[in-house]
N, C-alpha and C positions, 0 to 999 in steps of 0.2 A: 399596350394593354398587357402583353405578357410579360416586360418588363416590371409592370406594376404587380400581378400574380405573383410572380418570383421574388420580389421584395418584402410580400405580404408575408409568404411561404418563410423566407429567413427570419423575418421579423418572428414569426410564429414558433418555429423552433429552437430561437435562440433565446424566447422567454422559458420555453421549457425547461434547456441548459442551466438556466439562474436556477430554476425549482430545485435541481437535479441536483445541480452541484450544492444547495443548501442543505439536501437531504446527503449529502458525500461528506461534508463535513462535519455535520452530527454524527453519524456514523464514524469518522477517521479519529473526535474528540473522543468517544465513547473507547477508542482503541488504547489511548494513553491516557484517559484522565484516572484508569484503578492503578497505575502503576506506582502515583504517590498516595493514593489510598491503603495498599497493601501491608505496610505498618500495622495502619491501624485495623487492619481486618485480624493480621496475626493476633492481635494483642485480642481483640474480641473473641475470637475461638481459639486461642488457645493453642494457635499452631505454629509448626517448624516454619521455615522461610522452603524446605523443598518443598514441603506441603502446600501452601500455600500461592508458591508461583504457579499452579496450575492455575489460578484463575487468571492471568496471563497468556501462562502457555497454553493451554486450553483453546480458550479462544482465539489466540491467530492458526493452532493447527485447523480448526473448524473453521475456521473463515477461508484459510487457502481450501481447505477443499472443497468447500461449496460454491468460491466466487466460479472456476470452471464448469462447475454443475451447472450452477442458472446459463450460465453463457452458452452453455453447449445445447441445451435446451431452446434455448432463445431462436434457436434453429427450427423449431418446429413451435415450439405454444409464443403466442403473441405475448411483446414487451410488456406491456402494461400491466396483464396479466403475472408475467412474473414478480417486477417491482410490487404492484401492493401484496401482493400473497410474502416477499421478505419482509417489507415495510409494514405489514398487521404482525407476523411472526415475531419482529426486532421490536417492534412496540408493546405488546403484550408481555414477552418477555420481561421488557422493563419494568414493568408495570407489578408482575410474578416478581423479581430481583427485589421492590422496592418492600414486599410486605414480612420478605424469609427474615427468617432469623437461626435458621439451622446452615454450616458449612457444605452439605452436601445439597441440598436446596439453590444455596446460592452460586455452587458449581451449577447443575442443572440450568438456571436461568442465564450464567453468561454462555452456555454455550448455546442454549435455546438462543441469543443476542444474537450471537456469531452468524447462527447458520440463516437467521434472515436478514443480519447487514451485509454479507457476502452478496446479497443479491445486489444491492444500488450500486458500489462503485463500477464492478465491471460492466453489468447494461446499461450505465450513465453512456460508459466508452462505447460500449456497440451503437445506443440511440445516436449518438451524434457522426459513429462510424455510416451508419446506414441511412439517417435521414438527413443529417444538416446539408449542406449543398458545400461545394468543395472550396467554394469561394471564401466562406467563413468558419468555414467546418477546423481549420489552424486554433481562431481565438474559442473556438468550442471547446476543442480538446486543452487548450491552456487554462480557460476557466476552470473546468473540471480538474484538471491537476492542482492547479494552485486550492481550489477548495481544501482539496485532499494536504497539503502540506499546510497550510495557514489549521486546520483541524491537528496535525500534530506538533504544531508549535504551540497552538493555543490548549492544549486536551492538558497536560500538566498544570499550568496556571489556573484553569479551572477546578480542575480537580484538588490541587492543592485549597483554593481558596472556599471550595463548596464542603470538603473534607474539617478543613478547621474550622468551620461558620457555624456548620450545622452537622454532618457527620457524612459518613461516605455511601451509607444506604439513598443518600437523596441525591448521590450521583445518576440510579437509577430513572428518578424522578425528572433529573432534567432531558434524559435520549428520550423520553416520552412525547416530546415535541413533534416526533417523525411523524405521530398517528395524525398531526394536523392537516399536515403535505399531501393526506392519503387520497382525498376528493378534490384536490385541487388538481393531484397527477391525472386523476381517474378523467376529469375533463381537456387534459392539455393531452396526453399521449394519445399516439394513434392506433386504430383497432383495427388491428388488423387478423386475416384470417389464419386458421390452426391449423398449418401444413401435415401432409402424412408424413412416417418416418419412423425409424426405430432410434430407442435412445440404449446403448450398451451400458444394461448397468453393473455386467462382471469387470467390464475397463474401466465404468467410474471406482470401482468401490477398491480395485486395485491401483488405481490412480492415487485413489485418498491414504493407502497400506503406505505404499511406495514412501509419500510424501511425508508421514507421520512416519514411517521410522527411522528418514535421515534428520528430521528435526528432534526426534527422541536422539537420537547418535549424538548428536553435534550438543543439543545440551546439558548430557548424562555420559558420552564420552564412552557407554557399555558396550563393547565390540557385539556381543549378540545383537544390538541392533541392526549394526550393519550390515549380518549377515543376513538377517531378515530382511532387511531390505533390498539389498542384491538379490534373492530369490526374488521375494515378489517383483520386482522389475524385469526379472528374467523373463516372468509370465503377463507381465504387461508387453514387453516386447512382442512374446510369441502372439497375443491377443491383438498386437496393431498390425500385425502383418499377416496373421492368417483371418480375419475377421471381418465379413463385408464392408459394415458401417461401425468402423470401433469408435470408443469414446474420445480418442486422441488421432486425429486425420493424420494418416501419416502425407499425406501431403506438405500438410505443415511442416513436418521432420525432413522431407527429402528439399523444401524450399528454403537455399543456402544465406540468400539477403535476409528471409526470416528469421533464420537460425544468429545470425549474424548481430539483427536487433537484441535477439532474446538472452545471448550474452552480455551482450553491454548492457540490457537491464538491468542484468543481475547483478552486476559489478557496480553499476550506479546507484540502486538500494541497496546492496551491503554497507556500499561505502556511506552514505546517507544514515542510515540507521547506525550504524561503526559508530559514527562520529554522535549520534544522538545520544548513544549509551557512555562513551569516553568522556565526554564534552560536560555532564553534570559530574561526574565521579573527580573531573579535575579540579573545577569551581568550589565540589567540597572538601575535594583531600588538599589541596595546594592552597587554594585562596580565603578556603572556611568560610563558606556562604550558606545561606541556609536555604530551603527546599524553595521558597520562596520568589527572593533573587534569585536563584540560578533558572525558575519558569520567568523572571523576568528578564533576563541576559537572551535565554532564547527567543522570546516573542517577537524580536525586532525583527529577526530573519522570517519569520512565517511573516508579519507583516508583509513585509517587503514581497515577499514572492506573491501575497496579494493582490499588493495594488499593482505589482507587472505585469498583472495575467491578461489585461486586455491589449498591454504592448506586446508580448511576449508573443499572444495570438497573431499581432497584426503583422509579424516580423514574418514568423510561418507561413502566411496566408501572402506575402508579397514577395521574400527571399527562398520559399521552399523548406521542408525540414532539417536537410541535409546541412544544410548552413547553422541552423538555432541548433543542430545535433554536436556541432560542432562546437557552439559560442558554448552549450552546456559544458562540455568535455575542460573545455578552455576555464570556464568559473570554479566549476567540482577540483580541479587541479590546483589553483591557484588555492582555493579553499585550506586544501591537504598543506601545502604550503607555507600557508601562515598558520596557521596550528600550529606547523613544526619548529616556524624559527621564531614568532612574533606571540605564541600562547603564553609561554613563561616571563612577559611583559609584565601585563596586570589584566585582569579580567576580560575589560574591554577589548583586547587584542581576540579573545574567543568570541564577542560580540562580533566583533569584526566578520573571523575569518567563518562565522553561522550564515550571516547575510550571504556572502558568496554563494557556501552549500545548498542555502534554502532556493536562492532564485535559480544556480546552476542544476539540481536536482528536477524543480517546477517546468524546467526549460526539458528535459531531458527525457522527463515521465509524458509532455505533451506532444513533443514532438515525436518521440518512436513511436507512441500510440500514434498519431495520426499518420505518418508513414506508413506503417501495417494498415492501416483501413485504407488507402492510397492505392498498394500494390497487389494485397488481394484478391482474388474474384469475391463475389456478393457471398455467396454459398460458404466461406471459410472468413469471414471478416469475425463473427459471431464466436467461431472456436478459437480464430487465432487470438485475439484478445484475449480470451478466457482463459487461453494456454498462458500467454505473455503475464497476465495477471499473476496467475498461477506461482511460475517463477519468479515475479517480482517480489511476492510476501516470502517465499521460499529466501531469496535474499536478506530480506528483511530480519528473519528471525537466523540466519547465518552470519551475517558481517556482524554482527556483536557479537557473538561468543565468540569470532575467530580472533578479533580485537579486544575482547576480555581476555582470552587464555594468552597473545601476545604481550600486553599490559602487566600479566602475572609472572614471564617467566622474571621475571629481576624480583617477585618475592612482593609480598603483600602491603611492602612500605610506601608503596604508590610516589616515587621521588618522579620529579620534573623531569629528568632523564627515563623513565618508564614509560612516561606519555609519549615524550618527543619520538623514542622508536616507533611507538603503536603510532602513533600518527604518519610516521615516516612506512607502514606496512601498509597504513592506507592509500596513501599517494601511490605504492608500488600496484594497488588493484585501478588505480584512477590510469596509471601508463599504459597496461595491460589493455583496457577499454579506451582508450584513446590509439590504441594499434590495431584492436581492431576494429576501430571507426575507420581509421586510416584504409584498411586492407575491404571495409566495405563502400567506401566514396568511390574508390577505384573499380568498384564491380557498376 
């Protein structure tokens, strides 16, 4: 009988996961589908390309700093609650995005996007952190990852194809979808009670300084940035440590194997993103492909990391993280690898060496999430995530510039030897993360 309960229980949580992870994926499309939009938004108003990348940039600065917020919070106001209050916010938005016609409007609505998409991927990971049962809780966290990359292998293809059909304001129209999910979540998540607590919002709001002015650094290069950022972190430090309940636990900070995942995060999403930005720039400068084919070159790897995600789960959930932490390390490498000696083939060799990235990536993002809700106590499972989050977009929006300004020192002529280095600097962040895999299997 209890056997039969426990089965009902997984059975139950694991249809939520599917919800979850389909609202992760709309959300993950909605992150790249303006990117080959951007064109043509220039050409409608009329602006620069710096001007203009803010609708871009914009939006992952406001997504990392909100995905922490909801998660940190997640600690005191019940999940569900938070999810629809993003999920109405990210849909409305859309809905505002779809009808502007003025550039400063349509800034407003993607970041109005931002600050309630932030809310699903990260409480996806805390839900299945805190309810799935440990047994299957591997292909949970798999599902939800691969959602999230099959979303940014597929967000260009659509966007290109929504963009040239009809135009890129009905990119809007299609992340409208989320508001359907809204009553379906409202009956499947569970309600749970509104714990006491305080929430430190001079550490969130310093958290968010911090975070926006090493991503203004990195893609503006203005040393005043970084001075501003050193201060404010200065005062986020003095705030975690003399602060009862600050925004950032410093628990999480003095916890070494934590620390340990949150680097190889970061190194795994740069390198992931590195290659997403290098990867179309080579298809068009080297091979002369157009926006088209080259969302068609990449879709086969989000594929791929799709339909592995229920193997990918069940490897987790029978060999342990540590293992798939490993086989990731092992894919993401070989990846960097053929890039560097099989890209200047023909096309197809970059087909090739995406599939590796995509599944090694999928493999990487699910299983340190799930390690982290493993080793945690219950009380830190909700920030650590949010923190882990945090720093994984943080990578995100870093391993590309550092692999764009690499790519550029040989000069703007983009020749097949420019690549093959930048790809050979990515393999050197893949070794780095594979040492300190190493130096954490041994803890």
């Amino acid at each position: 009988m209890q056997q039969e309960a426990t089965e009902q229980r997984s059975s139950s949580t694991f249809k939520t996961v599917i919800v979850l992870s389909l609202a992760v994926w709309l959300v993950v499309m909605n992150t790249t589908m303006f990117n080959v939009a951007l064109p043509n938004v220039l050409e409608d108003f009329s602006l620069t390309p710096s001007e203009g990348a803010w609708i871009v940039s914009g939006y992952s600065i406001v997504l990392a700093i909100f995905t922490i917020g909801y998660t940190r919070l997640s600690d005191y106001i019940p999940l569900r609650r938070l999810l629809l209050i993003g999920m109405f916010l990210f849909g409305s938005a859309s809905l505002f995005g779809y009808f502007t016609s003025n550039f400063v409007w349509l800034i407003i609505a993607r970041l109005c996007q931002a600050a309630g998409a932030a809310a699903i991927p990260g409480l996806s990971y805390v839900f299945a952190g805190r309810f799935v049962p440990l047994s299957i809780r591997g292909r949970a966290m798999a599902f939800i990852a691969s959602a999230s990359s099959l979303g940014f292998g597929l967000g260009p293809v659509a966007g290109g194809a929504i963009t040239d059909w009809l135009n890129w304001n009905y990119l809007f129209l299609f992340t409208m979808i989320v508001l359907v999910l809204i009553p379906v979540l409202y009956r499947m998540l569970p309600n749970e009670e509104v714990k006491k607590g305080t929430f430190d919002g001079i550490g969130a709001i310093l958290t968010g300084l911090s975070v926006t002015s090493f991503l203004l650094f990195i893609s503006t290069l203005q040393w005043y940035y970084l001075v501003i950022g050193i201060v404010v972190l200065y005062m986020l430090w003095r705030r975690i440590t003399n602060h009862s309940v600050p925004f950032i636990q410093p628990d999480l900070i003095k916890h070494k194997p934590y620390r340990m995942i949150i680097y190889m995060s970061y190194l795994g999403f740069s390198t992931h993103f590195a290659i997403l930005v290098i990867m179309p720039l080579m298809l068009q400068n080297v091979y002369d492909n157009p926006p088209t084919t080259v969302g068609l070159i990449i879709f086969p790897g989000a594929l791929l990391s799709a339909v592995a995600a229920i193997f990918v789960g069940r490897l987790i959930d029978r060999y342990g993280n540590s293992k798939i932490m490993l086989l990731a390390h092992v894919l993401l490498t070989i990846s960097t690898l053929v890039f560097y000696f099989l890209s200047p083939v023909n096309e197809y060799m970059i087909m090739l060496g995406y599939m590796f990235t995509s599944f090694g990536f999928s493999s990487l993002s699910s299983s340190s999430t799930n390690e982290v809700s493993r080793f945690l106590p219950d009380e830190l499972i909700g920030s650590g995530i949010g923190l882990k989050q945090l720093i994984q977009f943080v990578g995100a929006a870093s391993g590309p510039v550092f692999a764009s300004l690499f790519l550029e020192i040989g000069g703007t002529s983009y020749s097949v030897s420019s690549f093959q280095y930048t790809f050979l600097f990515i393999f050197g962040m893949m070794v780095i993360s594979t040492l300190l895999y190493w130096l954490y299997s041994k803890k």
